[in-house]
VOZA-146949 format. One line per 10 residues: their letters; for each residue x, y, z of N, C-alpha, C, O. Coordinates in steps of 0.05 Angstrom, whole numbers, plus 5000, padded with zeros to 4 digits. Example, Ala and Ser with C-alpha at 12.3 -4.5 7.8 and 13.67 -1.06 7.14 Angstrom:
residues 2
as = 5264:4886:5156:5246:4910:5156:5264:4934:5156:5285:4934:5169 ~ 5257:4955:5142:5273:4979:5143:5258:5001:5157:5268:5023:5161
***
This chain:
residues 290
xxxxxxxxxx = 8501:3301:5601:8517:3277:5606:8519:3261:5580:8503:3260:5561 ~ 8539:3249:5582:8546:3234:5546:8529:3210:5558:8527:3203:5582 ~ 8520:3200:5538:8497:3175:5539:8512:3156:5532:8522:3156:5509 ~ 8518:3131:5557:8527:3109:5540:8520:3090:5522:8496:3095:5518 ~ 8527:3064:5504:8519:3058:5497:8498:3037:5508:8505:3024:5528 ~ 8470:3032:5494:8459:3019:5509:8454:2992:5514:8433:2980:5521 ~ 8476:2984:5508:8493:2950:5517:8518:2947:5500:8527:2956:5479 ~ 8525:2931:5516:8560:2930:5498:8552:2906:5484:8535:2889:5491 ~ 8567:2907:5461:8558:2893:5435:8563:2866:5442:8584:2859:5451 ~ 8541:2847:5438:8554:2821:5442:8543:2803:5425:8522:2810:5415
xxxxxxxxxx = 8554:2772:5414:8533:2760:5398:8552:2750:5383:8555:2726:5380 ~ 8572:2770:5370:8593:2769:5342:8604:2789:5347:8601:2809:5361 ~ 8624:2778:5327:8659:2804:5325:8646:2826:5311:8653:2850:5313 ~ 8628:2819:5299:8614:2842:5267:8590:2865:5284:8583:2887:5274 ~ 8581:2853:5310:8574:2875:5319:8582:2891:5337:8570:2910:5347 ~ 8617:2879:5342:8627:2900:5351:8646:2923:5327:8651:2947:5328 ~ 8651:2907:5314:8663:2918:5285:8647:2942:5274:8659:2961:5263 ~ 8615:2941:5280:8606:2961:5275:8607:2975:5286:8615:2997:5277 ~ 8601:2973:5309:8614:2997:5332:8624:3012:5321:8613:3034:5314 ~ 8653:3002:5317:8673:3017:5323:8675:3032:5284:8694:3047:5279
xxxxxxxxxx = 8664:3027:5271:8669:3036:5244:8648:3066:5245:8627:3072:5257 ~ 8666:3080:5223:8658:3114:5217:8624:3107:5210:8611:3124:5222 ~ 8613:3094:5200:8580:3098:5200:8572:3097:5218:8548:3103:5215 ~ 8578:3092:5246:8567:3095:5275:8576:3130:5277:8597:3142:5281 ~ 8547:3137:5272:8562:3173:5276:8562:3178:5310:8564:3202:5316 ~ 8560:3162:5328:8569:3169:5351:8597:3171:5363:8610:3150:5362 ~ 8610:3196:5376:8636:3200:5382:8637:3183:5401:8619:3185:5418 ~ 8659:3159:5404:8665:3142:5425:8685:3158:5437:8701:3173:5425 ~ 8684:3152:5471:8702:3166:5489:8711:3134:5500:8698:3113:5504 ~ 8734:3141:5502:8753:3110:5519:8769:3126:5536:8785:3144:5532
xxxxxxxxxx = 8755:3111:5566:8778:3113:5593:8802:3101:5594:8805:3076:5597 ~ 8820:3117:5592:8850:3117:5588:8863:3099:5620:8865:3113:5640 ~ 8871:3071:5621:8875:3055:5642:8848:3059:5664:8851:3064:5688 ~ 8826:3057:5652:8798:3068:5672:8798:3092:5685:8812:3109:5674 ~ 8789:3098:5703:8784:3119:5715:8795:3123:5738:8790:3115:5760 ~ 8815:3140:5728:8838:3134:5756:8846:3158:5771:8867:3164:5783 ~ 8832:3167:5769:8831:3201:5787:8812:3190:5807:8811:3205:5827 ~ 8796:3166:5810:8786:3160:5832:8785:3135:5836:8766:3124:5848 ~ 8801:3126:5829:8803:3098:5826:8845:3085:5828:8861:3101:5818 ~ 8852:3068:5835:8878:3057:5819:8875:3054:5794:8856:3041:5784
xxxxxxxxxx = 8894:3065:5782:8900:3053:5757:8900:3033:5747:8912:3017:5762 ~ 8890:3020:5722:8882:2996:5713:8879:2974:5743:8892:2954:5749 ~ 8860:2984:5753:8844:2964:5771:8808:2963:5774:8792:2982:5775 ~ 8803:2936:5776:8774:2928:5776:8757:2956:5780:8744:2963:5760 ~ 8756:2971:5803:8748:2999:5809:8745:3019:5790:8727:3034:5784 ~ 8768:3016:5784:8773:3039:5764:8758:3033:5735:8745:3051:5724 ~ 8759:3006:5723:8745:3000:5704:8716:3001:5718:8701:3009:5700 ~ 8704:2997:5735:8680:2995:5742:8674:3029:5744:8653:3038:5736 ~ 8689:3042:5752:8680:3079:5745:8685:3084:5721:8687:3108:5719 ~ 8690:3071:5693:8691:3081:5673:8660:3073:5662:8646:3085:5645
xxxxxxxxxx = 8655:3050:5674:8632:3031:5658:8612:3056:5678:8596:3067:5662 ~ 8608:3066:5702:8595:3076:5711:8592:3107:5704:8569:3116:5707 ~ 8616:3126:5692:8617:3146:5685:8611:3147:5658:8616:3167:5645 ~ 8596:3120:5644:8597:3124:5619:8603:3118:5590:8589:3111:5572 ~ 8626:3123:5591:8652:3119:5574:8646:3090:5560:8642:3070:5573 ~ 8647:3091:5532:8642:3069:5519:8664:3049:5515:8662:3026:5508 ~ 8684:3064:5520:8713:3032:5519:8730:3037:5538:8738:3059:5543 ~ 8738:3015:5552:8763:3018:5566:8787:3015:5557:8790:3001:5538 ~ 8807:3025:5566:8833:3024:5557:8849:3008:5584:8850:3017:5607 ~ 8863:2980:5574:8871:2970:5596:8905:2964:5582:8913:2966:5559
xxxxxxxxxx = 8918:2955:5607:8945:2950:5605:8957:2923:5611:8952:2916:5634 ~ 8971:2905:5596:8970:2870:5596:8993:2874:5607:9009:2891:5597 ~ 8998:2858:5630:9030:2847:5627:9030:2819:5636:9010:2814:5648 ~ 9049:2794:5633:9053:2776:5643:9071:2775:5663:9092:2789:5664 ~ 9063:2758:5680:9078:2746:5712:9100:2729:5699:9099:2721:5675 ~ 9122:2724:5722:9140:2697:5711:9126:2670:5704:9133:2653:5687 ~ 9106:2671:5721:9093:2639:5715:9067:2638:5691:9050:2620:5688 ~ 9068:2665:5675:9049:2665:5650:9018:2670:5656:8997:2663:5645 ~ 9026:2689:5685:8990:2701:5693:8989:2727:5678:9006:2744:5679 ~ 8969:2728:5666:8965:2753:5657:8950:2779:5668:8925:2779:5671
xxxxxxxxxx = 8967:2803:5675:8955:2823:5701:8944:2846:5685:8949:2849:5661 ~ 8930:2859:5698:8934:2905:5682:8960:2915:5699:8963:2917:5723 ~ 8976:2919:5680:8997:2938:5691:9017:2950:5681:9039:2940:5683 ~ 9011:2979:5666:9030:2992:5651:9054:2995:5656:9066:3002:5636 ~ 9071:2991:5679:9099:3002:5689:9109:2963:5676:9090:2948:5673 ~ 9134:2955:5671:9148:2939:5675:9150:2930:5705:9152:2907:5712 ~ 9150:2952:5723:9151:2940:5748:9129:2949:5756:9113:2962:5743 ~ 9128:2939:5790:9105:2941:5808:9106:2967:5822:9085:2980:5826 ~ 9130:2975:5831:9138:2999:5848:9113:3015:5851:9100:3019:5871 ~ 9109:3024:5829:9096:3051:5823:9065:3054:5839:9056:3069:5856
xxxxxxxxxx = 9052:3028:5824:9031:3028:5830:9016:3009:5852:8992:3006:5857 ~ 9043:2994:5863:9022:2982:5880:9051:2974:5904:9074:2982:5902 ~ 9039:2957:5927:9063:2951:5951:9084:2938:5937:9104:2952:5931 ~ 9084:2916:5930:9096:2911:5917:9122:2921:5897:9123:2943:5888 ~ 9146:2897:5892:9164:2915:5888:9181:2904:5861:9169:2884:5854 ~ 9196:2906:5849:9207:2897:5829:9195:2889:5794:9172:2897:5789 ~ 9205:2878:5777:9193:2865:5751:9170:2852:5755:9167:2837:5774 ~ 9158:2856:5744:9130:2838:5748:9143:2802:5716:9134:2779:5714 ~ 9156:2810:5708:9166:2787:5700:9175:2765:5710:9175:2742:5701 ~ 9184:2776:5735:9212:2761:5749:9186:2756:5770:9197:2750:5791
xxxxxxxxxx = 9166:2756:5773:9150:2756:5801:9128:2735:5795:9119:2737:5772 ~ 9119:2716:5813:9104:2689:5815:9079:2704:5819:9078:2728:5825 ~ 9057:2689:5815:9026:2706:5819:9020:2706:5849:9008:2721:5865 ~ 9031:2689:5851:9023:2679:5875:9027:2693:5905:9012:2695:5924 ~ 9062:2706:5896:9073:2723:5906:9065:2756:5917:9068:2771:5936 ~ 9054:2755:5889:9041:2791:5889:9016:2791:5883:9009:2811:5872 ~ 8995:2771:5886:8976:2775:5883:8964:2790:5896:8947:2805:5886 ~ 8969:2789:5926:8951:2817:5951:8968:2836:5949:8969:2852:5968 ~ 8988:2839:5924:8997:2869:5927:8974:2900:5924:8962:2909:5905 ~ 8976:2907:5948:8952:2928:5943:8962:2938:5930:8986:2935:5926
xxxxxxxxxx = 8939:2964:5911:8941:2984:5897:8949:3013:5911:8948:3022:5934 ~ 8956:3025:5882:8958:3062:5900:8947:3072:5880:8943:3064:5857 ~ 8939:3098:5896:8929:3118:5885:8957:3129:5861:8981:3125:5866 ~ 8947:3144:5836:8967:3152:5817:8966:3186:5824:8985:3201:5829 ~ 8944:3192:5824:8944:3226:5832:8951:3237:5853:8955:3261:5852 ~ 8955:3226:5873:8962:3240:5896:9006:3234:5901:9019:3213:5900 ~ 9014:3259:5904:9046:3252:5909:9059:3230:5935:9082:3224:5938 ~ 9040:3224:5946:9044:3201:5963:9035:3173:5965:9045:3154:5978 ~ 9012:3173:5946:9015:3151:5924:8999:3141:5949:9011:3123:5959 ~ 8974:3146:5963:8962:3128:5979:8946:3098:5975:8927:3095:5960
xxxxxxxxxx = 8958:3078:5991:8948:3058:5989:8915:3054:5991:8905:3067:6009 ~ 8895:3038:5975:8871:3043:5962:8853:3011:5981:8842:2993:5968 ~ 8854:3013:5999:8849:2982:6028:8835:2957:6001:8842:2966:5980 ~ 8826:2941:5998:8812:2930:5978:8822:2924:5952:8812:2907:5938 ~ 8841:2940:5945:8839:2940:5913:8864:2928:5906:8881:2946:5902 ~ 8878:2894:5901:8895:2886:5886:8905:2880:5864:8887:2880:5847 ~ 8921:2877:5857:8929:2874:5831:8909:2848:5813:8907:2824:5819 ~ 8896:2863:5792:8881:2844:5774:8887:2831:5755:8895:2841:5734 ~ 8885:2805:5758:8884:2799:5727:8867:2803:5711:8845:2812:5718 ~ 8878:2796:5676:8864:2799:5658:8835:2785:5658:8815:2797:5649
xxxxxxxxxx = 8832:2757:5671:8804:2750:5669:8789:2762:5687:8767:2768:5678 ~ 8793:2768:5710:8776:2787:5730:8764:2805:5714:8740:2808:5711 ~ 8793:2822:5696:8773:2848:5684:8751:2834:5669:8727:2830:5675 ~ 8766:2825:5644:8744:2811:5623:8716:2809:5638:8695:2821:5632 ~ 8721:2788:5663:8684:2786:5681:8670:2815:5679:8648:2823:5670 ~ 8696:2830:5696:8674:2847:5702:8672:2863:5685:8661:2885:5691 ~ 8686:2858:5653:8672:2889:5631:8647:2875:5616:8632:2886:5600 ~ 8645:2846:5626:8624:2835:5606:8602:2840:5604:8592:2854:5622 ~ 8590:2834:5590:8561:2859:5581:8561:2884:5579:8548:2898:5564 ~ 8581:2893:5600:8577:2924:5600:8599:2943:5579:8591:2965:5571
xxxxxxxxxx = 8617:2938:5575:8640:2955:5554:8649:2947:5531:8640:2928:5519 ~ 8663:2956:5524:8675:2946:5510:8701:2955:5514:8705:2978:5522 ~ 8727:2931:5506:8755:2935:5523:8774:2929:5499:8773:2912:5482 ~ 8796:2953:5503:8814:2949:5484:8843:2947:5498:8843:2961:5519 ~ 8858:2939:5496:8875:2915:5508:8911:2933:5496:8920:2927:5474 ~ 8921:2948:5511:8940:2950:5505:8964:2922:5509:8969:2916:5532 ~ 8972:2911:5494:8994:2892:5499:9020:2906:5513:9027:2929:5506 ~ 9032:2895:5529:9060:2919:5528:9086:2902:5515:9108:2911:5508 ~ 9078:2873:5514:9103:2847:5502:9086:2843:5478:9064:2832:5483 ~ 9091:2849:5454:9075:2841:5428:9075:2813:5414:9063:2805:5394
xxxxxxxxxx = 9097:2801:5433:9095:2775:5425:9072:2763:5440:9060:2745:5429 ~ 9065:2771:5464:9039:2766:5476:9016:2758:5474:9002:2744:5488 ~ 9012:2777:5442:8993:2784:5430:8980:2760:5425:8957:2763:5433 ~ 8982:2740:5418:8969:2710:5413:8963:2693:5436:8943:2679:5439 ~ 8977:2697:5449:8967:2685:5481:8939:2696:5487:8919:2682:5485 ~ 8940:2721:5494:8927:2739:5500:8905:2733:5488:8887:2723:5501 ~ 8902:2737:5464:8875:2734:5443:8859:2706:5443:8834:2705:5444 ~ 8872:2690:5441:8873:2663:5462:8857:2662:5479:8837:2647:5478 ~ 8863:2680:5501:8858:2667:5527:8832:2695:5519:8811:2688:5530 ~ 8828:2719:5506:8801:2730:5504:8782:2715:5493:8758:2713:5501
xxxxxxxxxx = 8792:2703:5472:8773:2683:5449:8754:2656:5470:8730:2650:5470 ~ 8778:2646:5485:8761:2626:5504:8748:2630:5521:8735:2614:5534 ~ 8749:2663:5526:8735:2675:5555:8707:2680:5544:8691:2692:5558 ~ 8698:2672:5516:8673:2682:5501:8674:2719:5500:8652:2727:5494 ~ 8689:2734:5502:8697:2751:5500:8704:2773:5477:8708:2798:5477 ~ 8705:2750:5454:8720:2771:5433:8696:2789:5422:8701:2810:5410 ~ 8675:2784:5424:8650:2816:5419:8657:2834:5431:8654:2856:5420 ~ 8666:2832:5451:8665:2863:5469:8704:2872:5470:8707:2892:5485 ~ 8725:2863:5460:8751:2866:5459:8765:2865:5434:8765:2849:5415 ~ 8776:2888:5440:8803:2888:5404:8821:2899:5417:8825:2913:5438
xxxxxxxxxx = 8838:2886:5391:8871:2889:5410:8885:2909:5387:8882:2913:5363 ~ 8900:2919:5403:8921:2936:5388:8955:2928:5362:8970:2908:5363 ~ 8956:2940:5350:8976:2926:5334:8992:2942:5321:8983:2946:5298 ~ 9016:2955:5325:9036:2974:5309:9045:2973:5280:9069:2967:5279 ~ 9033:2977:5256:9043:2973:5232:9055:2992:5223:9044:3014:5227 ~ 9078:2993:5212:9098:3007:5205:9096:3006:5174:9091:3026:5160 ~ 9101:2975:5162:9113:2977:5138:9085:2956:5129:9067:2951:5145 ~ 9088:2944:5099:9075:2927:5084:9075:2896:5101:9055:2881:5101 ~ 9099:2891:5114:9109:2867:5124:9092:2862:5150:9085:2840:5160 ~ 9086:2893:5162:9073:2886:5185:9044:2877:5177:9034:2859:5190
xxxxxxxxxx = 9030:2887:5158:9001:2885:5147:9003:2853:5135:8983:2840:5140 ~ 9023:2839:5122:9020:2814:5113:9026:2797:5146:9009:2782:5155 ~ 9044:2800:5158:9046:2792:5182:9019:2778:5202:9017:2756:5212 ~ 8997:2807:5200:8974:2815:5216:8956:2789:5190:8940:2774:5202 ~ 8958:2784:5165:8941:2777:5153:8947:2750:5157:8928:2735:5158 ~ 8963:2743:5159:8973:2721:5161:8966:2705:5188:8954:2684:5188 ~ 8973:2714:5204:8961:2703:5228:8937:2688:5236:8914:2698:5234 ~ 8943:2663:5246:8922:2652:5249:8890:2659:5265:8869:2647:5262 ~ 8895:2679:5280:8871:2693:5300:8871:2708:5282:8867:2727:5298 ~ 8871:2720:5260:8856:2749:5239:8824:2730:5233:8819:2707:5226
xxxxxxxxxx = 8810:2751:5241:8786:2749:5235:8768:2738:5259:8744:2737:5259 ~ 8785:2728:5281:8766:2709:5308:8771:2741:5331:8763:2739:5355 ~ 8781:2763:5323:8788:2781:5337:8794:2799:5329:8811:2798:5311 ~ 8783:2825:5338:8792:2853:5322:8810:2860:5329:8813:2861:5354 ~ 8833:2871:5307:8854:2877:5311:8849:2911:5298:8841:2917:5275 ~ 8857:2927:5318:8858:2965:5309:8884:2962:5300:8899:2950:5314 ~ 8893:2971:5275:8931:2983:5274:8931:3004:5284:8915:3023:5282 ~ 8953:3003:5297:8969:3032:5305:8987:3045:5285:9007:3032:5280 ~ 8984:3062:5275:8998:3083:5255:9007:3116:5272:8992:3130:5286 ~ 9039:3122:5265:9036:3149:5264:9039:3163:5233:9059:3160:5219
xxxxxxxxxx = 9015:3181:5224:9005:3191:5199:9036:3205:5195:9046:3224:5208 ~ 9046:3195:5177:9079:3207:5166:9072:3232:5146:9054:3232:5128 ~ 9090:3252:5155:9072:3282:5128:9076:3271:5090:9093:3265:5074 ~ 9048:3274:5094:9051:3274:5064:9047:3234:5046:9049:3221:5025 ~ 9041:3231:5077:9042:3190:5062:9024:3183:5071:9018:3162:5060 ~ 9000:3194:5098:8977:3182:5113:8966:3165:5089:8970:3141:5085 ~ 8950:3184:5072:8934:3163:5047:8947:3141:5049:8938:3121:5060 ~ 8974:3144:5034:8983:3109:5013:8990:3099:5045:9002:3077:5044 ~ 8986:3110:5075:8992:3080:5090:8966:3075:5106:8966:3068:5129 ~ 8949:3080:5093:8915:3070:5104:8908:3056:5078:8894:3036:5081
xxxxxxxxxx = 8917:3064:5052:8906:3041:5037:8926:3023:5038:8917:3007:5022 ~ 8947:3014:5046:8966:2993:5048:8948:2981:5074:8940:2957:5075 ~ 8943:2996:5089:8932:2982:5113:8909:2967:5106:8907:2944:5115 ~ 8887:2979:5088:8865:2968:5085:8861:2943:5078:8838:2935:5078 ~ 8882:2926:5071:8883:2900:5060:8873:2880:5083:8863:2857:5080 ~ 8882:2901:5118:8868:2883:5137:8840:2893:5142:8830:2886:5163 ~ 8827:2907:5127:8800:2911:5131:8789:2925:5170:8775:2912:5186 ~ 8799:2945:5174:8804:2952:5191:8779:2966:5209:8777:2990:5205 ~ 8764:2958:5223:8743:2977:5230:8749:3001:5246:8730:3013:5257 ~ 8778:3012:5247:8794:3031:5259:8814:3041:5266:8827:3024:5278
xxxxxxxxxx = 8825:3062:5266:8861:3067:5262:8870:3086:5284:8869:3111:5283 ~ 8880:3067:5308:8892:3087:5333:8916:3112:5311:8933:3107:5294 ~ 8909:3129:5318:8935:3148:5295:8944:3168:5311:8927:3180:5324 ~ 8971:3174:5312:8980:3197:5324:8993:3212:5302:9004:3199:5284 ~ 8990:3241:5302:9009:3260:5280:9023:3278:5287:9025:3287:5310 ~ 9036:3285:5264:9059:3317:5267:9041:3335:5265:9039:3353:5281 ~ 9021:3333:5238:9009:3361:5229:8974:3350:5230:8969:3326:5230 ~ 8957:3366:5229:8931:3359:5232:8925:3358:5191:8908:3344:5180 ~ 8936:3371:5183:8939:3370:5145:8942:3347:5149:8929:3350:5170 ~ 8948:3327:5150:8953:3296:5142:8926:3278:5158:8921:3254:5153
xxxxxxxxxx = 8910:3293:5178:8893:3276:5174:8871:3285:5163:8852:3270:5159 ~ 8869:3314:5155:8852:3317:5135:8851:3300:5108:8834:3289:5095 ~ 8878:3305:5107:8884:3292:5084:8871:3258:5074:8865:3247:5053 ~ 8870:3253:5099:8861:3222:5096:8826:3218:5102:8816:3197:5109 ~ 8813:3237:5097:8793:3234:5109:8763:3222:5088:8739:3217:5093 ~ 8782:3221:5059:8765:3208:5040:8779:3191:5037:8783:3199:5014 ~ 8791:3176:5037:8802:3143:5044:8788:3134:5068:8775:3114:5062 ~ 8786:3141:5097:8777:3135:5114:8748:3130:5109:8734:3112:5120 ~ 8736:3151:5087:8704:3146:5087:8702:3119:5071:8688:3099:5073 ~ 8720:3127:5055:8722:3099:5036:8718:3072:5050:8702:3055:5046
xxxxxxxxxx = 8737:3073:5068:8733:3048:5083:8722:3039:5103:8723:3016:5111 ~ 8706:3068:5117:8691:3055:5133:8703:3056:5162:8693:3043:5180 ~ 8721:3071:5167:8736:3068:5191:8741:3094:5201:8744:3114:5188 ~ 8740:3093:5221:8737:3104:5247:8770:3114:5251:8787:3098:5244 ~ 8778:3143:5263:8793:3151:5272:8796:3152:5304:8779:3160:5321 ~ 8820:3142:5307:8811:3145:5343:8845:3162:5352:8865:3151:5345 ~ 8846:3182:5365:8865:3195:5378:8861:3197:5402:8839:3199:5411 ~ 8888:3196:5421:8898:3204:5443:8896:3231:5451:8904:3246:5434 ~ 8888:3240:5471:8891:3260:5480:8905:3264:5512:8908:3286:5523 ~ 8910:3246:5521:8920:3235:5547:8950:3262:5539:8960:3273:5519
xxxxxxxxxx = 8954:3263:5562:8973:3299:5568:9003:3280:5562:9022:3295:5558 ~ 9008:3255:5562:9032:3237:5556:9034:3233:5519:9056:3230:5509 ~ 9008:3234:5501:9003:3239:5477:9036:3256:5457:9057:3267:5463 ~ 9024:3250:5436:9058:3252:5410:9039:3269:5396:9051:3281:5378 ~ 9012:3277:5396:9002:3292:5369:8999:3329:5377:8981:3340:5389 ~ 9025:3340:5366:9028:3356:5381:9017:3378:5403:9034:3377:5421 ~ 9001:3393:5408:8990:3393:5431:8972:3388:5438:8968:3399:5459 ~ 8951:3371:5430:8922:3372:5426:8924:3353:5439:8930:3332:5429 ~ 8918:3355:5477:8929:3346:5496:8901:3347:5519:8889:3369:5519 ~ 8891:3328:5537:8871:3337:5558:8881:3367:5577:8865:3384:5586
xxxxxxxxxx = 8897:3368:5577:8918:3400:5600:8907:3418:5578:8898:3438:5589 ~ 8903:3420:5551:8903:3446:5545:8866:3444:5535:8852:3464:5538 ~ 8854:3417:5524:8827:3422:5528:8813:3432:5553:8792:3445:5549 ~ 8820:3429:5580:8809:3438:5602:8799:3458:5596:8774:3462:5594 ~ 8818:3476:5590:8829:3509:5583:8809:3511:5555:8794:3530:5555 ~ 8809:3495:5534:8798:3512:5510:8793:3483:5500:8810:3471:5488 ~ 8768:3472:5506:8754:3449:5486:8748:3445:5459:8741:3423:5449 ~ 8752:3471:5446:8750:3474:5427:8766:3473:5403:8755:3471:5381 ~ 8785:3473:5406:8811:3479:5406:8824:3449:5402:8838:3443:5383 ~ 8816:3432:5423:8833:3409:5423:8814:3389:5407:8818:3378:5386
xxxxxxxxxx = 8787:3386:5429:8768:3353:5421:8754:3373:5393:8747:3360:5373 ~ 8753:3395:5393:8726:3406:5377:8748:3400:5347:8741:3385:5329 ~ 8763:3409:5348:8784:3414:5316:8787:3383:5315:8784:3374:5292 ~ 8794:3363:5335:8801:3339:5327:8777:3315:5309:8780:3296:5294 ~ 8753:3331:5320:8727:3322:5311:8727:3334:5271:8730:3322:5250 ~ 8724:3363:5277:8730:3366:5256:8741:3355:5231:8729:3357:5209 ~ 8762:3343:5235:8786:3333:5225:8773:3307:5218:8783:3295:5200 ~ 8749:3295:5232:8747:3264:5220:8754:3250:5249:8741:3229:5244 ~ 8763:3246:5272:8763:3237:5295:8741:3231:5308:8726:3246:5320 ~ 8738:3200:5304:8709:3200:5323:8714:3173:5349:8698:3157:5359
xxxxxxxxxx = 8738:3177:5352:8748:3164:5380:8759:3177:5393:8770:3194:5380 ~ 8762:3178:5419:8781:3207:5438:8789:3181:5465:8773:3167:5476 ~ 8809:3181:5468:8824:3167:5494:8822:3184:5507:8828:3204:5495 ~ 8813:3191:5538:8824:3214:5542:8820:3202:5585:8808:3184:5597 ~ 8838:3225:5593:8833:3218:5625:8807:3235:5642:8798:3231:5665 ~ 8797:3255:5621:8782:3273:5624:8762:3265:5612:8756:3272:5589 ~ 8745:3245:5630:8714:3228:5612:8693:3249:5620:8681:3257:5600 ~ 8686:3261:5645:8666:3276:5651:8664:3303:5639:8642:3315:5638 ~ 8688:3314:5630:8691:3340:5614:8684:3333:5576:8672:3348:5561 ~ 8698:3306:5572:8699:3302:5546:8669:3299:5537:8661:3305:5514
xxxxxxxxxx = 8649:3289:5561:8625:3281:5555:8612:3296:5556:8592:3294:5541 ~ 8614:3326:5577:8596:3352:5574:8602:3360:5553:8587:3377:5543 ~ 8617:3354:5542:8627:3380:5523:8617:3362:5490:8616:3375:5469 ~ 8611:3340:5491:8600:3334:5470:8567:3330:5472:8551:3325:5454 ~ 8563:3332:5497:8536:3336:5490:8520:3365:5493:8496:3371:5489 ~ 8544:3381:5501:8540:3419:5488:8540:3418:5462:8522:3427:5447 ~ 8561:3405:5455:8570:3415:5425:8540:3402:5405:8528:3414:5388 ~ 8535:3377:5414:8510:3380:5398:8480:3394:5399:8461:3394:5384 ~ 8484:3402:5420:8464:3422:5419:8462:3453:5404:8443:3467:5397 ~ 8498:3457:5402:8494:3487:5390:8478:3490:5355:8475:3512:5344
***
């Protein structure tokens, strides 16, 4: 069984910063919207079977209500995952708050008795002490609200938020901002062939304790893997079967672990998203035994 960690970092941003940076030689596993093969998707449950299966970070999904509540909920609408029906923009809290949840794995999508749509401070309560939570935005203008309302929840030890940098503009952008430094911000990069290096040291100007990265070729994150030591940061990839880095996918680790988490490790990867926490976790605590 993968051993979690043995308390979620709290106190300061710097000891979650450590966490999450390449001198922590422990491989972090993050439940991809919690644990939702037995649980609803991004709901209280489901984060409570990730904190229970283990798994050192959660992966949750932000959206805002019309009246500026902030929920977990990856779809733009409600349809999918819960009674409820339409934009969750266009919809009052008040309105859909007892929208129950559904199940995501089953083709009939069974309703889950108990389990409604959460907000963001619910989760926050209940990951406190125990996880640590990384915060997909899905409105990026959000992003400041959001950090906001983590920062006042006494929260920002145990939460970092996500951030898409593309160019130079987005890194002065990120520096610029008045919440840099009250909250960890991960960039999101996809490693372009042949440029990973010069856009992790462009990045480094935000002092980064880690780089969500997706790629074309696994050569480009080799490639980066003495810049990364350089700075101290942590690689974290997707493996979720919805993933861009070409197949190195949870569907084909089932089949050949080796292959997918084992080569990704290789490579300098010491974060794994994945929906497959109980497999990801045997299999790293085989691998250190061989």
């Amino acid at each position: 069984m993968h051993v979690p960690m043995t308390s979620a970092p709290v106190g300061s941003e710097s000891s979650l910063r450590n966490m999450l940076r390449a001198s922590n030689s422990r491989v972090l596993i993050a439940a991809h919207r919690g644990c939702w093969q037995s649980a609803p998707e991004n709901s209280l449950a489901a984060l409570r079977a990730a904190i229970d299966a283990g798994a050192d970070i959660v992966e949750l999904d932000v959206r805002a209500t019309g009246d500026g509540v902030f929920v977990l909920l990856h779809d733009p609408t409600l349809d999918r995952t819960s009674t409820s029906t339409g934009h969750v923009v266009n919809a009052q809290f008040s309105k859909i708050r007892r929208a129950a949840l559904k199940m995501a794995v089953a083709h009939r999508r069974p309703i889950v008795p108990g389990e409604f749509l959460p907000t963001l401070s619910q989760a926050l309560e209940t990951a406190r002490d125990r996880i640590v939570v990384s915060l997909d935005i899905k409105a990026p203008t959000q992003t400041d609200m959001i950090s906001r309302l983590v920062i006042g929840s006494g929260m920002a030890p145990q939460v970092f938020v996500k951030a898409q940098v593309d160019s130079e503009a987005d890194v002065l952008r990120l520096k610029a901002n008045p919440l840099f430094g009250r909250i960890t911000f991960v960039p999101q990069i996809h490693a372009r062939p042949g440029a990973f290096v010069s856009q992790l040291r462009s990045t480094a100007k935000l002092h980064p304790p880690m780089y969500e990265v997706s790629f074309s070729s696994l050569d480009d994150l080799r490639e980066g893997l003495d810049e990364l030591r350089r700075q101290d940061a942590r690689l974290w990839v997707n493996t979720i079967n919805c993933s861009h880095s070409e197949d190195y996918n949870d569907r084909r680790a089932l089949q050949d672990p080796d292959a997918v988490w084992g080569t990704l490790l290789e490579c300098g990867v010491g974060a794994i998203q994945t929906d497959e926490i109980p497999m990801l976790s045997a299999y790293l605590v085989e691998r250190l035994r061989r």
